[in-house]
C-alpha positions as CSV (number, residue, x, y, z in Angstrom):
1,X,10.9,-21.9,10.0
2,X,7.7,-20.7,11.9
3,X,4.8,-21.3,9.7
4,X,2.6,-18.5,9.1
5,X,-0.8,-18.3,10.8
6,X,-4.2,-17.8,9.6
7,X,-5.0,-15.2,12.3
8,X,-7.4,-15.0,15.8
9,X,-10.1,-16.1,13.5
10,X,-10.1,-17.7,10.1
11,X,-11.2,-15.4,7.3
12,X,-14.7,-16.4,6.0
13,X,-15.6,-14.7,2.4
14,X,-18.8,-12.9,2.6
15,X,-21.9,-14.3,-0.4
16,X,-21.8,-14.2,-2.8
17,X,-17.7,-13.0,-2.7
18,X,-16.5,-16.4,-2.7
19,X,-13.7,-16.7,-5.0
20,X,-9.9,-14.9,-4.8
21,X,-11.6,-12.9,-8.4
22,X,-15.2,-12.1,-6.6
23,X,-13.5,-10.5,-3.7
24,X,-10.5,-8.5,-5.7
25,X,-13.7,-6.8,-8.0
26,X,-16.0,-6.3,-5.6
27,X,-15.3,-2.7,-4.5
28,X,-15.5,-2.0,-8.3
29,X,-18.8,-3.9,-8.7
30,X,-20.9,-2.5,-5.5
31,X,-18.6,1.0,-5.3
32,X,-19.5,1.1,-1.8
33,X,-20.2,4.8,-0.3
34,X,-18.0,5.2,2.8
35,X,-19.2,8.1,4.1
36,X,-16.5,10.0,6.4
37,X,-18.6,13.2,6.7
38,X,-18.5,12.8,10.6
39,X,-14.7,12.9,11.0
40,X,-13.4,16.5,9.7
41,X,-10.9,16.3,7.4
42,X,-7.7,19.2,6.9
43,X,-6.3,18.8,3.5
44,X,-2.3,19.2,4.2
45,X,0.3,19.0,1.8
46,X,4.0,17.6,2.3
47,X,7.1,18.0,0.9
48,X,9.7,15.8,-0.8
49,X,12.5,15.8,-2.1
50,X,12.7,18.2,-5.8
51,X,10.2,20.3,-5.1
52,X,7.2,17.6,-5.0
53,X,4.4,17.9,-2.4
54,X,2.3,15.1,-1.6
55,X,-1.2,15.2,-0.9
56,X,-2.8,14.1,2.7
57,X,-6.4,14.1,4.1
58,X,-5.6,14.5,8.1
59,X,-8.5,13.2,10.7
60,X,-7.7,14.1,13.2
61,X,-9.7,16.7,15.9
62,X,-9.1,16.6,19.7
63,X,-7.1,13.0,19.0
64,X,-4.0,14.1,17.9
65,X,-1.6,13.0,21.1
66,X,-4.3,10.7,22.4
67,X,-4.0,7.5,20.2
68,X,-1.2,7.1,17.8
69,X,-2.4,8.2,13.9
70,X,-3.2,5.3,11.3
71,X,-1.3,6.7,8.1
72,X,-2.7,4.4,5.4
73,X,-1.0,4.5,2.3
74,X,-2.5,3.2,-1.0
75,X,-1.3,0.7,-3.6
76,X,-1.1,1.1,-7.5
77,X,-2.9,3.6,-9.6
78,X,-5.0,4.1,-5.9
79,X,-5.2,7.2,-3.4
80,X,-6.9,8.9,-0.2
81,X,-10.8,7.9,-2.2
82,X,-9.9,4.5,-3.1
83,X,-12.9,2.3,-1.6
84,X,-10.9,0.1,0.7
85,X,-8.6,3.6,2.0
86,X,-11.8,5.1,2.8
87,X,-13.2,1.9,4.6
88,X,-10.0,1.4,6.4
89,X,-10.1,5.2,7.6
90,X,-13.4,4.8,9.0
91,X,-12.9,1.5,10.9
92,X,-9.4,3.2,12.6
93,X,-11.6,6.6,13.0
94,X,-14.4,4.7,14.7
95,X,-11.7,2.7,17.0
96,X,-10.1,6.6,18.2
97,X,-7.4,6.9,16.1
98,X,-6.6,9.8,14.2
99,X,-5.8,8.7,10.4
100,X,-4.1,10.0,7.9
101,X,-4.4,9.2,4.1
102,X,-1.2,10.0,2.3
103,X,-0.9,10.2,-1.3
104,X,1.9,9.0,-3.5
105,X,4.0,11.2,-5.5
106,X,2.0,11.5,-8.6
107,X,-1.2,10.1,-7.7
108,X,-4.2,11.7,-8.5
109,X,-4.9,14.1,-5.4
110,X,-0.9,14.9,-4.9
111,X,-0.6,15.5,-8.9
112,X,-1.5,19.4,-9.2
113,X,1.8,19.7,-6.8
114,X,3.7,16.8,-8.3
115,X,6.2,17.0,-11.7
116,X,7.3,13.7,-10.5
117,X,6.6,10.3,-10.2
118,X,5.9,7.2,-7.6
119,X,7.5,3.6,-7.8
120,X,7.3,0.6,-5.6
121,X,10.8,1.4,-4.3
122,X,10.7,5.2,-3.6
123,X,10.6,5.0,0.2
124,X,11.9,8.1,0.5
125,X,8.4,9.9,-0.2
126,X,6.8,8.4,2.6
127,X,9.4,8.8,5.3
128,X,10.0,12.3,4.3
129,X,6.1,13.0,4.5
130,X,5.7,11.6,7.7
131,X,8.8,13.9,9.2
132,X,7.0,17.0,7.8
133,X,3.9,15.5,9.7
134,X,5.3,15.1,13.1
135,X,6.7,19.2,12.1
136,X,3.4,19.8,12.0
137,X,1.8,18.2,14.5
138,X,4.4,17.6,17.6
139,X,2.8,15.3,19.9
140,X,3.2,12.9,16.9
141,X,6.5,12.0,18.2
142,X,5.4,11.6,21.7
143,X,2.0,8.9,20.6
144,X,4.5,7.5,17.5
145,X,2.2,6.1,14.7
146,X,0.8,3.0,13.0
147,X,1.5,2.8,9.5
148,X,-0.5,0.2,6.7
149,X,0.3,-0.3,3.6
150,X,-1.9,-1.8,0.7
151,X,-0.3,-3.4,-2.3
152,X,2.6,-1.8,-4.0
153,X,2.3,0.7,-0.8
154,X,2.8,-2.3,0.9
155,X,6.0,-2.9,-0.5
156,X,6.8,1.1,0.1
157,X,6.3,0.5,3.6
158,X,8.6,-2.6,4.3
159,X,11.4,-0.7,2.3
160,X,10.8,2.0,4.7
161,X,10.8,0.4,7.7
162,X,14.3,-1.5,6.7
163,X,16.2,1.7,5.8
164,X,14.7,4.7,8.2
165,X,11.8,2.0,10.8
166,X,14.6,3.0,13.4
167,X,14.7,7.0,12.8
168,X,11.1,7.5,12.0
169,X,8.3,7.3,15.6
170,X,6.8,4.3,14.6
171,X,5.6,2.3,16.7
172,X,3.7,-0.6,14.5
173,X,3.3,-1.6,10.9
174,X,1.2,-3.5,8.6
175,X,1.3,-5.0,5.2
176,X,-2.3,-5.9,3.2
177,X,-1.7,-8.0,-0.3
178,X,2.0,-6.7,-1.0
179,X,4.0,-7.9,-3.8
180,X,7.3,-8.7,-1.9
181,X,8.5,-10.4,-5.0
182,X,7.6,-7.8,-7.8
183,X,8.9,-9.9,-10.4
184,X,7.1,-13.1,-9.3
185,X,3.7,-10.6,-9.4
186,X,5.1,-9.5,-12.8
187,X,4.9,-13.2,-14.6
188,X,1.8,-13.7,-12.7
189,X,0.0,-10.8,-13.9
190,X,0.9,-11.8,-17.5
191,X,-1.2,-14.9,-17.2
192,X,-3.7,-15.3,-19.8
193,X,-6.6,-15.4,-17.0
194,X,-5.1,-12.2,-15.9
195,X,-5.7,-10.2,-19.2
196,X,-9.0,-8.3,-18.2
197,X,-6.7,-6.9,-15.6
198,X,-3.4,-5.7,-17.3
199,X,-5.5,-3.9,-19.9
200,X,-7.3,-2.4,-17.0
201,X,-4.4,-1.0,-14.5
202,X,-2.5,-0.3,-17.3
203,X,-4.7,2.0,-18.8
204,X,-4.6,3.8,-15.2
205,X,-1.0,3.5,-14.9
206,X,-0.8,5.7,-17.9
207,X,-3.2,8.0,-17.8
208,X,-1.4,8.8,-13.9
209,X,1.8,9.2,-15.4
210,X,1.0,11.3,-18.4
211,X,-1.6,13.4,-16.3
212,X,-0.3,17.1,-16.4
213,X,1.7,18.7,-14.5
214,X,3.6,15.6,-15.2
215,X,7.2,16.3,-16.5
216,X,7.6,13.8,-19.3
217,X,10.1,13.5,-21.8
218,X,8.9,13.0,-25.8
219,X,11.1,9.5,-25.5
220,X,9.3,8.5,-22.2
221,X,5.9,9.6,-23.7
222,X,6.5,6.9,-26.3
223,X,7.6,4.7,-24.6
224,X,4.5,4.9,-22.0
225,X,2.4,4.8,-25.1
226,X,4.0,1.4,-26.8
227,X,3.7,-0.3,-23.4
228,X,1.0,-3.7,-23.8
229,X,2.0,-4.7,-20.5
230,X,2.8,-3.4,-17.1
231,X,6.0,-4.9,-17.7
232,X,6.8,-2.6,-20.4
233,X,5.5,0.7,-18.6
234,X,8.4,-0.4,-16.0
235,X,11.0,-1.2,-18.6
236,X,10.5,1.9,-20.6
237,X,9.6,4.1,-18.3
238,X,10.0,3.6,-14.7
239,X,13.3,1.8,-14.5
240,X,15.2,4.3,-17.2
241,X,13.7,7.2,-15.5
242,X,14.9,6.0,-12.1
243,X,18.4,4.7,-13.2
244,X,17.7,1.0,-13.3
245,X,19.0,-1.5,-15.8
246,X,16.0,-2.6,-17.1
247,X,12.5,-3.6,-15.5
248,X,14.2,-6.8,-13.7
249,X,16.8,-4.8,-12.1
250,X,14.1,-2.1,-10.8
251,X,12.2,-5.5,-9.6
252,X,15.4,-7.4,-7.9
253,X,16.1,-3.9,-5.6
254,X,12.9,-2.7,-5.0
255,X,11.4,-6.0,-4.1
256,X,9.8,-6.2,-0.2
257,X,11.4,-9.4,0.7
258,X,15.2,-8.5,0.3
259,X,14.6,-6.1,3.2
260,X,12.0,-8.2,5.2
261,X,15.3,-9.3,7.6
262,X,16.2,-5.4,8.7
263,X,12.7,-4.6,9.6
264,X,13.4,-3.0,13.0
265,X,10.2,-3.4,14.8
266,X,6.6,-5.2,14.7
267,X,5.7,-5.4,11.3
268,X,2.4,-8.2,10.6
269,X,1.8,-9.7,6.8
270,X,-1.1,-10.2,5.3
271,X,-2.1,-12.2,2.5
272,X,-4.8,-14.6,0.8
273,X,-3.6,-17.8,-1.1
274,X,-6.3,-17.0,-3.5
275,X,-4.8,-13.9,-4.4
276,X,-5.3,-13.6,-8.5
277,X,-2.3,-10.7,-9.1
278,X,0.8,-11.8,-6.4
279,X,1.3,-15.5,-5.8
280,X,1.9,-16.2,-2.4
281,X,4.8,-18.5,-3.2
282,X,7.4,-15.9,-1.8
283,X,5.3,-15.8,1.3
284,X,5.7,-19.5,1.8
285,X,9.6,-19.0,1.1
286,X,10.3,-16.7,3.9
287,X,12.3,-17.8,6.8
288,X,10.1,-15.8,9.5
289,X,12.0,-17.2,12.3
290,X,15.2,-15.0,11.0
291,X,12.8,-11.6,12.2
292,X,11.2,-11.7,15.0
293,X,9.7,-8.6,14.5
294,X,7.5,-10.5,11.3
295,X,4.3,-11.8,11.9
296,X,3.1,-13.3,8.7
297,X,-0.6,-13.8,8.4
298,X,-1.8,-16.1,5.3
299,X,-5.7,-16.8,4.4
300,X,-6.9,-19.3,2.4
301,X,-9.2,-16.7,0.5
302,X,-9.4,-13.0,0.7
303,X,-8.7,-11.9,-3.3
304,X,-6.1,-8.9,-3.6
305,X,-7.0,-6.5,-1.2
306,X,-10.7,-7.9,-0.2
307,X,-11.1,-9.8,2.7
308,X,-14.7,-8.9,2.6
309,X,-15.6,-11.1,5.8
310,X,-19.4,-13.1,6.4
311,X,-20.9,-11.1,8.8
312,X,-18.9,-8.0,9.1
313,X,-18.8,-4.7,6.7
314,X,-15.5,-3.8,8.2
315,X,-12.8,-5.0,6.4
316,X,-11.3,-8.3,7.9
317,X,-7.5,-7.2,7.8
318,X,-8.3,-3.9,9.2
319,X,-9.9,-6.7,12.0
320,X,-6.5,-8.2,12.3
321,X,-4.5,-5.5,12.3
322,X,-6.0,-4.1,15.3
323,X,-5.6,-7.6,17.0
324,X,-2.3,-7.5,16.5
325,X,-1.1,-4.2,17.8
326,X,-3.5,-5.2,21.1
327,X,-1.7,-8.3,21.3
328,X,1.8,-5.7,21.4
């Protein structure tokens, strides 16, 4: 089994953003401004399957058919404003790319146009959005594109690339803190030490699914308001909605690592050790050398999507990431 790297050059936390906790909060703490006012942004909107439309902010300018887009896509209770989107869209903006910042089914921007909702296994969403994109914008197909995904978007994206990587122009992919083993993340996140943040995304993950024009049944209601856990939003509301036995079943086909062996094409993982919501046990597990196309990249430290670096205020995986598609 190849063992994964660290990457071209060892992650180093930035002070005082020591720990796996420090670095997971610290958007939240300093609610950096990442000011994009120099790129223009076109809102577009793109449609899925039953009448949905997602939400997209599109970069883009003189660059579309120059550089191959970025389409970021965000993780759990995020979207197109959440601080390390917006930080990632200017490091790829300032490197020439056009970027696009796609919205989930159901996320805040996308839910005016949205009865439905997003799950960690809905792969469908994205592939059909980035179909209406190259529609819309031609030379797509010629340039292909780079996509990242952070989290459970993360997840999204190596689902994706298993079941439609060969039909879709993509040339590259990339994975940032994605729970490839959702039931593994699940026990984790019930930890005791992990309490401030269950009450905390849970009370998100509700008030996103219950936001109107949400189309919720009076059984799923109450069942979204009993849930303590995250584990019980799933169980009552996620897997029943999306024909799944129970929240195990939604987690045993949805997870990232069953389809890790079809990935068709370059496809780099990254993760920190330190990580307090997905162990990185199922990393470790991973027979790499059954993909070549994988290119797992673990750090000691780096929290759940931080990797604040010493000495940098670009983000250190959006660093890596652009290493690695040189290297290709």
């Amino acid at each position: 089994m190849r063992a994964p790297s660290d990457g071209i050059d060892s992650f180093r936390p930035r002070p005082p953003w020591w720990t796996g906790d420090l670095q997971t909060v610290r958007n939240a703490v300093v609610r950096p401004r990442v000011d994009l006012s120099s790129w223009p942004e076109a809102r577009l909107w793109l449609p899925v399957q039953g009448g949905d439309w997602l939400a997209a902010a599109l970069h883009a300018g003189e660059r579309i058919g120059h550089a191959p887009p970025v389409v970021l896509i965000h993780g759990l209770c995020g979207c197109e404003d959440s601080a390390y989107v917006r930080a990632s869209t200017r490091f790829w903006l300032s490197q020439g790319h056009p970027v696009l910042r796609l919205n989930l089914r159901g996320s805040w921007p996308s839910r005016p146009h949205c009865a439905g909702h997003y799950h960690a296994g809905r792969s469908e969403d994205p592939a059909a959005a980035l179909r209406a994109l190259i529609q819309r914008q031609p030379a797509i197909a010629r340039t292909g594109v780079v996509v990242v995904g952070y989290s459970l978007g993360g997840n999204l994206l190596i689902k994706l690339l298993a079941e439609a990587g060969r039909e879709l122009p993509i040339r590259a992919a990339a994975t940032v803190s994605a729970p490839i083993d959702l039931a593994a993340t699940t026990r984790r996140f019930n930890r005791l030490r992990n309490a401030p943040y269950r009450w905390w995304l849970l009370t998100l993950m509700k008030r996103e699914a219950l936001a109107p024009p949400a189309e919720i049944s009076d059984a799923e209601r109450a069942a979204i308001d009993r849930a303590r856990t995250p584990a019980d939003f799933d169980d009552g509301f996620i897997a029943p909605r999306f024909g799944f036995g129970d929240c195990w079943d939604y987690y045993a086909r949805c997870s990232g690592e069953r389809f890790l062996p079809a990935v068709p094409l370059p496809l780099l993982l990254i993760h920190a050790a330190d990580d307090p919501w997905i162990p990185v046990g199922p990393y470790e597990r991973v027979h790499w050398d059954a993909n070549p196309n994988l290119t797992p990249v673990l750090t000691p430290g780096g929290g759940h999507v931080g990797f604040h670096a010493a000495g940098d205020g670009d983000p250190w995986h959006d660093r890596r990431i652009a290493a690695f598609l040189a290297d290709l």
